[in-house]
Backbone bond lengths (Angstrom), bond angles and torsions (degrees), N, CA, C in turn:
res aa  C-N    CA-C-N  psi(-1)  N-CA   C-N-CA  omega(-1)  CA-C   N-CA-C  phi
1 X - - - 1.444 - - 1.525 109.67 -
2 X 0.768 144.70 -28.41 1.535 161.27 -93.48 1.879 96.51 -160.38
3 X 1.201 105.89 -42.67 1.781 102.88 167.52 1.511 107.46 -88.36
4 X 1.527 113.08 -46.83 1.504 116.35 170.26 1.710 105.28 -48.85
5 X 0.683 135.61 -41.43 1.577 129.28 171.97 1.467 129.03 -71.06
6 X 1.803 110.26 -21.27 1.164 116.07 164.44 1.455 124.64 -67.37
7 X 1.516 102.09 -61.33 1.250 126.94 170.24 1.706 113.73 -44.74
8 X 1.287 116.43 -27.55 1.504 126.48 159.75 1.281 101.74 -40.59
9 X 1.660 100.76 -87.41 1.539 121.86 -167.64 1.803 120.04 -49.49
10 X 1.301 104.54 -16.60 1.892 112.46 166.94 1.349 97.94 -101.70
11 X 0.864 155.77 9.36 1.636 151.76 151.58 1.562 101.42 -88.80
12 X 0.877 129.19 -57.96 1.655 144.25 -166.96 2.009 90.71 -51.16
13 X 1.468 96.14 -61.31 1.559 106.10 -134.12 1.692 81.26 -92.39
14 X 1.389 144.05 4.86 0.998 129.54 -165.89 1.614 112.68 -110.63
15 X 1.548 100.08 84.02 1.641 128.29 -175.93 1.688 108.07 -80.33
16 X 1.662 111.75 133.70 1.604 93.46 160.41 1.511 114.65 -84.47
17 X 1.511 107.14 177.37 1.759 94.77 174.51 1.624 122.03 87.46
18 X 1.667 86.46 -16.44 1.554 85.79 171.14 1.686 139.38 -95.27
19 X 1.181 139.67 148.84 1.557 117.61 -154.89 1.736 97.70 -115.76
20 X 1.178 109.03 173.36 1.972 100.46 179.09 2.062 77.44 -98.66
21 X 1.775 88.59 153.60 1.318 102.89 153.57 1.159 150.20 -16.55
22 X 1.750 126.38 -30.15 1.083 141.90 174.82 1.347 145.29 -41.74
23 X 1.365 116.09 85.02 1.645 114.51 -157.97 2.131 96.58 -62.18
24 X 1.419 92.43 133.70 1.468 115.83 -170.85 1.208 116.68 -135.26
25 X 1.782 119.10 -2.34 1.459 121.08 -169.41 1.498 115.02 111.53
26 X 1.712 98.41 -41.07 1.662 95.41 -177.62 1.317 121.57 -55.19
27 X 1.199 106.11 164.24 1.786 111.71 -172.90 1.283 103.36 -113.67
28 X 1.378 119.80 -5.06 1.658 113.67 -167.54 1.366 94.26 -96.57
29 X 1.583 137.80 103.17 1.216 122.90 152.79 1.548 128.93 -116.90
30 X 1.507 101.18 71.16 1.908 117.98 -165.16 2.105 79.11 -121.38
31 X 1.330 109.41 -4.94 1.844 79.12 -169.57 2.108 79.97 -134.99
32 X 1.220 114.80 70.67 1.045 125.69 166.04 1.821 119.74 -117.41
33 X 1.418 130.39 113.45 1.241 114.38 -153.93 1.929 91.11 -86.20
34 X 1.295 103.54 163.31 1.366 124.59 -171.18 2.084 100.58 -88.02
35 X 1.266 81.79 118.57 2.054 85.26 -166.77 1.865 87.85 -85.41
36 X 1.161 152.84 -25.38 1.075 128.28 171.34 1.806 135.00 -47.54
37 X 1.187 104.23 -26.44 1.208 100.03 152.04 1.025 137.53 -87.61
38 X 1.591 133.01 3.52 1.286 156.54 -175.17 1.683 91.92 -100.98
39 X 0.883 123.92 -32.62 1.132 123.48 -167.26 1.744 125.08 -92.96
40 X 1.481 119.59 -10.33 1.194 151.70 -149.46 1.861 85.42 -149.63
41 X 0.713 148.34 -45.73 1.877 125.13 150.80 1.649 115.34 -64.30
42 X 1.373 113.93 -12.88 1.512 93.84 -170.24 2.064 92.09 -97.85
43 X 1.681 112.15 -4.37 1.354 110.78 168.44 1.327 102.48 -73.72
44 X 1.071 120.09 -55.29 1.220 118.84 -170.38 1.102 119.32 -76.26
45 X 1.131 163.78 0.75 1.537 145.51 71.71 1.546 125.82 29.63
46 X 1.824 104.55 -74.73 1.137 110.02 -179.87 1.430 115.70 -78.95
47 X 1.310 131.85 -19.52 1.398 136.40 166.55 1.524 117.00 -63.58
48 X 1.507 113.79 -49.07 1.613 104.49 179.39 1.549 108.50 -68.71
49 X 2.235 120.48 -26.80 1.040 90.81 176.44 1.309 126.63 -58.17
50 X 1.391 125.51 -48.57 1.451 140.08 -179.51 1.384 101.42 -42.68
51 X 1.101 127.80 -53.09 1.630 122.30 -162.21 1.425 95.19 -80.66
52 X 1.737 133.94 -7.36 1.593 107.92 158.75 0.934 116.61 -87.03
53 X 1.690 118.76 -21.06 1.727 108.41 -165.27 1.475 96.77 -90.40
54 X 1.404 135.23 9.69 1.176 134.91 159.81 1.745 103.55 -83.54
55 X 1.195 131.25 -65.60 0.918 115.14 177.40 1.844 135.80 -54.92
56 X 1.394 111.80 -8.01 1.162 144.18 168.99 1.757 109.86 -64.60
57 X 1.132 93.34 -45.32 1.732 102.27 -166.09 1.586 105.16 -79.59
58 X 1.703 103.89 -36.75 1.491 116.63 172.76 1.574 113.59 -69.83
59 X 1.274 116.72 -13.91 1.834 109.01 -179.39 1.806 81.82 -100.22
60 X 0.925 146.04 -36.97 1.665 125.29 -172.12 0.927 100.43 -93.18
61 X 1.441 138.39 14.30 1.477 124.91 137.32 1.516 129.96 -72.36
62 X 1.400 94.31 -55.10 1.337 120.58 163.77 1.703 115.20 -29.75
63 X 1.407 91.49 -82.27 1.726 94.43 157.74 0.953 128.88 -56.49
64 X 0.976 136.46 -44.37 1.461 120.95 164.76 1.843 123.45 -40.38
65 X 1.153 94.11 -55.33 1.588 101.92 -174.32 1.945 102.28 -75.54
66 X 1.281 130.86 -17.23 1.200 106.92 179.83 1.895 93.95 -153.94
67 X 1.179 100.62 82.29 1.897 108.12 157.97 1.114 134.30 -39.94
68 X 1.641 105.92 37.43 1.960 100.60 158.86 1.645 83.12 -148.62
69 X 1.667 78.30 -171.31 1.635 105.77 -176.23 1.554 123.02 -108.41
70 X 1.313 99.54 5.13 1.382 124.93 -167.31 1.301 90.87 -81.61
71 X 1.704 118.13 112.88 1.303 113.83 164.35 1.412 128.33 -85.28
72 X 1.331 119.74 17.87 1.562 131.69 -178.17 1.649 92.03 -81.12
73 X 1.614 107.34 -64.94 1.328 119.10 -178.10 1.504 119.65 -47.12
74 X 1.203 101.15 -33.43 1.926 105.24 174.55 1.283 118.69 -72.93
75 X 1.233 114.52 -20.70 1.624 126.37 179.54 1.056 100.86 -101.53
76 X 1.469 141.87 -37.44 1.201 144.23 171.69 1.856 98.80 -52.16
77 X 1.287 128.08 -80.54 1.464 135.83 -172.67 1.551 116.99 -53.58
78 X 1.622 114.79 -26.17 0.903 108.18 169.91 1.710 108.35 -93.43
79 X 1.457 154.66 -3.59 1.335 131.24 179.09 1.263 112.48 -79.62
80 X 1.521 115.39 119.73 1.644 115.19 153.04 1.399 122.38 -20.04
């Protein structure tokens, strides 16, 4: 969901004609694209990565501590 929503926001936001922010001398600044949303996709980027390689670390734990797929047995090994 989370790339489908990125990939939104670079389809959406991907204008020709537009320049990055960069003061260079020019005087025309009506065709300058707005970096806050560039900036708030490249979080969100780095946030879903983190939140997979977190969830990553939690399934090779998981597995690790109990070798099947049987979720009876996982609830079984894990209740106090």
């Amino acid at each position: 969901m989370s790339t489908g929503v990125i990939a939104y926001y670079v389809i959406i936001s991907s204008r020709n004609g537009l320049f990055t922010p960069i003061l260079n001398g020019a005087t025309n600044s009506n065709n300058y694209a707005d970096p806050v949303p560039q900036a708030v996709i490249l979080t969100a980027i780095v946030i879903g990565f983190s939140i997979q390689a977190l969830m990553l670390v939690g399934v090779m734990k998981l597995a690790q501590n109990n070798p099947t797929l049987e979720t009876k047995e996982i609830e079984k090994n894990n209740t106090p």
